[in-house]
GUBA-258186 format. One record per residue: x, y, z of N, C-alpha, C in turn. Coordinates in steps of 0.05 Angstrom, whole numbers, plus 5000, padded with zeros to 4 digits. Each point is the difference from the previous one (the first is absolute). Layout:
BEGIN
XYZXYZXYZ ...
***
This chain:
BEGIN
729220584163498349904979501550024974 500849754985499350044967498650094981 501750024985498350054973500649884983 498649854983500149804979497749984979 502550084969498050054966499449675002 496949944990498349764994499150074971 501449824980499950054976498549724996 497250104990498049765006499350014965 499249714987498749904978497249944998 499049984984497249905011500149804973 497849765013500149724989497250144987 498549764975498250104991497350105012 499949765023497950065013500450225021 502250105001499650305023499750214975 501450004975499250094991497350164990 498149805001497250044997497950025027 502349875022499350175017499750295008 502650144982500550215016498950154971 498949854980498050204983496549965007 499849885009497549995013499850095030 501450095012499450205031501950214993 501950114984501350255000502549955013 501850224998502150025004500350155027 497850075004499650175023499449785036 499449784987499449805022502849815006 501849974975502049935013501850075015 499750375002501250185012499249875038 498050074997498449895017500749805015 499849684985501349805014502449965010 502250124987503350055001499250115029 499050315007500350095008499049915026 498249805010499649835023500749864997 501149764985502949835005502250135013 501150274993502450055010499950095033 496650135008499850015019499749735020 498949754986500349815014502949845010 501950114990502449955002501650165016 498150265010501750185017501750214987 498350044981501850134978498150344986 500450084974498950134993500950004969 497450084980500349974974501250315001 501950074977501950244992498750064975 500649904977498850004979499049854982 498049924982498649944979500249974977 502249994986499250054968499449874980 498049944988500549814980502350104971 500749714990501150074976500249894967 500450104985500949724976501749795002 500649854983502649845002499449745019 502049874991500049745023498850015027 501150275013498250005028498550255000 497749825018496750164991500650245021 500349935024500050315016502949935018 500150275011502250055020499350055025 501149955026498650085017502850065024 499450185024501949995014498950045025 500049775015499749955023501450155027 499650135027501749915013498849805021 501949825008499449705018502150085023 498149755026503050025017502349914997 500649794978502149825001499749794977 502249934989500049814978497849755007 499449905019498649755007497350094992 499150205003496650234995500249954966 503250184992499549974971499849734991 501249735007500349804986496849845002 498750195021497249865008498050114986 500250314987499850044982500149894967 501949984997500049894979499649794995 500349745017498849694998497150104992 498450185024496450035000499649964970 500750214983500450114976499649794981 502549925001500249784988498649774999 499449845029498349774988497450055000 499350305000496950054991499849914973 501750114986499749764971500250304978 498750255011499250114979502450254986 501850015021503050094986502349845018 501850134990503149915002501250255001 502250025031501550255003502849925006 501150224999502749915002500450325026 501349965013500150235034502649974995 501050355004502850154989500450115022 501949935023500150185035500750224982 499350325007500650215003502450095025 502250114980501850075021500350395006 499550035016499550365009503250034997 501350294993503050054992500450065023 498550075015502449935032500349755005 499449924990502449645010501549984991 501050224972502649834989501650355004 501749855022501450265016502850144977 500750184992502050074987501449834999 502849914984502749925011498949745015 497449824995500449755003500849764989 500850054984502149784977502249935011 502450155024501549985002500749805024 497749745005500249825026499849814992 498550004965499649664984502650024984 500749695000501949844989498449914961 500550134980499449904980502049874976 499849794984501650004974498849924976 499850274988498649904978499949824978 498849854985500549824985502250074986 502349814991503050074992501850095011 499550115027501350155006501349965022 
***
């Protein structure tokens, strides 16, 4: 299973959606979306700034998240952008030394 940050916006009208039923109901809906995907909601947060809340899923597989985030999206009432989460055991010590790189100029 994945895990993947959903850095979601809200358009005006989720906006006023989500001031007229609480912040406590979107918890809510996230949180049976992600089970409808085979998944599980991690965390909740809302925030300031460009993006309204944070959330972190885990799903079975990028295809769950990307089905995810289409839902989201053409509901109309935000816009997210899904960040895969990588766990530090994947990136094994001393794995740099199998890629071929050259840096610009160089």
């Amino acid at each position: 299973m994945g895990r993947y940050l959903i850095k979601a916006s809200y358009t005006a009208a989720g906006a006023r959606g989500l001031l007229d039923a609480g912040g406590q109901s979107r918890v809510d809906v996230v949180s049976k979306t992600a089970e409808s995907a085979g998944g599980k909601l991690e965390t909740f947060d809302f925030a300031f700034g460009s993006t309204d809340a944070y959330v972190i899923c885990s799903l079975p597989d990028n295809t769950a998240a990307a089905k995810v985030a289409l839902t989201v999206s053409a509901a109309g009432a935000a816009t997210c952008e899904t960040v895969v989460l990588i766990d530090p055991s994947e990136i094994p010590a001393g794995s740099g030394g199998d890629v071929t790189y050259a840096p610009p100029g160089g």
